[in-house]
N, C-alpha and C positions, 0 to 999 in steps of 0.2 A: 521341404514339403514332402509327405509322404505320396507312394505312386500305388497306381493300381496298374502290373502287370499280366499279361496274357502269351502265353507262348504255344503253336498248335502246332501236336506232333499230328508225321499225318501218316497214313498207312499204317497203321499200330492196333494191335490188342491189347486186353488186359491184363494179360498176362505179360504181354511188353512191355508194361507199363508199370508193373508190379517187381518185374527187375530190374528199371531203369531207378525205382523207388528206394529198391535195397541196396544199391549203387552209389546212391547219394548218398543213404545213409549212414552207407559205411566210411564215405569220404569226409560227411558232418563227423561222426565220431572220431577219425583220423587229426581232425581241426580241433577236435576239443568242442564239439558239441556245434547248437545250433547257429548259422549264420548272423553274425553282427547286422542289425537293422531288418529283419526279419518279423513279422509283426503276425501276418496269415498266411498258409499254403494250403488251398484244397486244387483237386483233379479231378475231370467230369470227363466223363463223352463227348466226340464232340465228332460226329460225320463216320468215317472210318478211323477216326483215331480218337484224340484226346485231347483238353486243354489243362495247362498246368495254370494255374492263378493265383498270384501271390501279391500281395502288399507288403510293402517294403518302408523302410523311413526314408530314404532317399534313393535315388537314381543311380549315385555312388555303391551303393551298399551291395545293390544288387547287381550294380555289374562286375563287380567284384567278386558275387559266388558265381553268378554266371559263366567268364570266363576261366575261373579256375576250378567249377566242379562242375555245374551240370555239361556248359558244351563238352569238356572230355566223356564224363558219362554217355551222354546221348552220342558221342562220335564209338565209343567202344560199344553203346548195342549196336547199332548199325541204324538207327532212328533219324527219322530225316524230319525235320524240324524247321515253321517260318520266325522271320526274327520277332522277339520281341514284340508287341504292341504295348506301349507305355505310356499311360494317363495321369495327367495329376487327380489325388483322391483330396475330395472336400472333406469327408465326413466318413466315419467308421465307427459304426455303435456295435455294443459288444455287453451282454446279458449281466 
């Protein structure tokens, strides 16, 4: 089942957030490109910081780029970060 995750960094700019972005990216390309079961990632505002949100195909998938790209990433900005919130997704339309 696929999930609708939410992760809020907290005490962040956009600019923190914009190298926390090229960080991944460089670690996605390091992998060979985009994460297996990666389906949507957008990033908003959210208070003093930001929320990443991603849907995913399983629970699996994600915590597998989780702990081997982003926690490193967000541990090397110095981004302090709550866990996780993870929901089952019913439904995802898409244009």
């Amino acid at each position: 089942m696929a999930i609708y995750v939410e992760t809020r960094i907290r005490d962040a700019s956009h600019e923190q957030h914009d190298a926390l972005d090229a960080a991944v990216e460089t670690a996605m390309r390091a992998g060979g490109g985009p994460p297996e079961g990666l389906m949507v990632h957008l990033a908003r505002p959210d208070g003093d910081g930001f929320l990443l949100c991603d849907v995913w195909r399983s629970e699996v998938d994600m915590r597998r780029f989780h702990d081997a790209v982003l926690l490193p990433a967000l541990a090397e900005a110095g981004l302090e970060h709550e866990s996780p919130r993870i929901s089952p997704l019913w439904s995802l339309a898409r244009p």
